[in-house]
N, C-alpha and C positions, 0 to 999 in steps of 0.2 A: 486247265492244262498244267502239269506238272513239269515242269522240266530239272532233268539233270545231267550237269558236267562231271568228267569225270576221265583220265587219263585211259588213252587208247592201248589194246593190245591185240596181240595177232588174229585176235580171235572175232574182233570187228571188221577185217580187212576184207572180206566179202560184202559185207553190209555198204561198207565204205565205198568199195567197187563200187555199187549198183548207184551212187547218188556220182561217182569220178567219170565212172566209163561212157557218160553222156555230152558228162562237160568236155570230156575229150574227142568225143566221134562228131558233135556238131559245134564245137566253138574253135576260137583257137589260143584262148588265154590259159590253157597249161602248157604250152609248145612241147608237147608232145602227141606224136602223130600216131600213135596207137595206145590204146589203154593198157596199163601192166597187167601181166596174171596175179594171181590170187601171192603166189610163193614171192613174184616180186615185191610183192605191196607188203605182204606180212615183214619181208626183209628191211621196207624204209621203213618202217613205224620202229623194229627194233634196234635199227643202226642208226638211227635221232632220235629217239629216246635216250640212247644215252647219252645225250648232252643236252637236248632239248625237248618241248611238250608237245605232243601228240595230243587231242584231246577229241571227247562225242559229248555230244548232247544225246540226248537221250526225252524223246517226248512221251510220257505215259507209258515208259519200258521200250520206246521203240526210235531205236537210230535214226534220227532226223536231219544231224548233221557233224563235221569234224574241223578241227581248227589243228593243223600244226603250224613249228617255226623249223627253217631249216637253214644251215649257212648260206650266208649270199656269193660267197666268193673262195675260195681254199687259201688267197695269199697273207700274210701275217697281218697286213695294213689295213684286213677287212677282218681283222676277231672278233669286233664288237656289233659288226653288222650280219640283221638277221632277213632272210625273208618271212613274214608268215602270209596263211592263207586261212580262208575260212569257206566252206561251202555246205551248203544245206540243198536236201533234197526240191525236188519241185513243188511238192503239196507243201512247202513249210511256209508260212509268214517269218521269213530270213530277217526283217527290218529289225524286227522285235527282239527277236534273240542272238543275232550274230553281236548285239554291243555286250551279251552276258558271254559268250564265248571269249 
């Protein structure tokens, strides 16, 4: 098993869909209550990309899973604080690779 990282762009945000739009129809730890379209998702990767990393993994050429960081907060006293996340599809062994994420 090959794996590689490797900074996101809009051109994943489908791919990325299909492992997001689950964890948001049956969980509730994105606190959002419907999945984004494809044009929303393309827009957060490109509007925190510019200040922060978007990133995929990539197992054998095939999107396995994505890690970005996004600010925690908008007000001055919170600059240095970030969210991130990290989420891998279902068939992935997540244990193993989200600490190389």
């Amino acid at each position: 098993m090959k794996a590689t990282i490797r900074l996101a762009d809009e051109n994943d945000a489908s791919q990325m869909l299909e492992i997001y739009a689950p964890i948001v129809q049956e969980t509730t730890i994105s606190f959002e209550l419907e999945p984004p379209s494809e044009t929303e998702f393309q827009n957060r990767i490109q509007s925190y990309q510019q200040k922060m990393p978007w990133l995929v993994c990539e197992i054998n050429g095939q999107l396995a899973g994505y890690a970005y960081a996004s600010p925690y907060r908008t007000r001055a006293a919170y600059q240095w604080l970030l969210c991130n996340v990290v989420y891998f599809g279902q068939s992935i062994d997540s244990f193993h690779i989200s600490n190389r994420v």
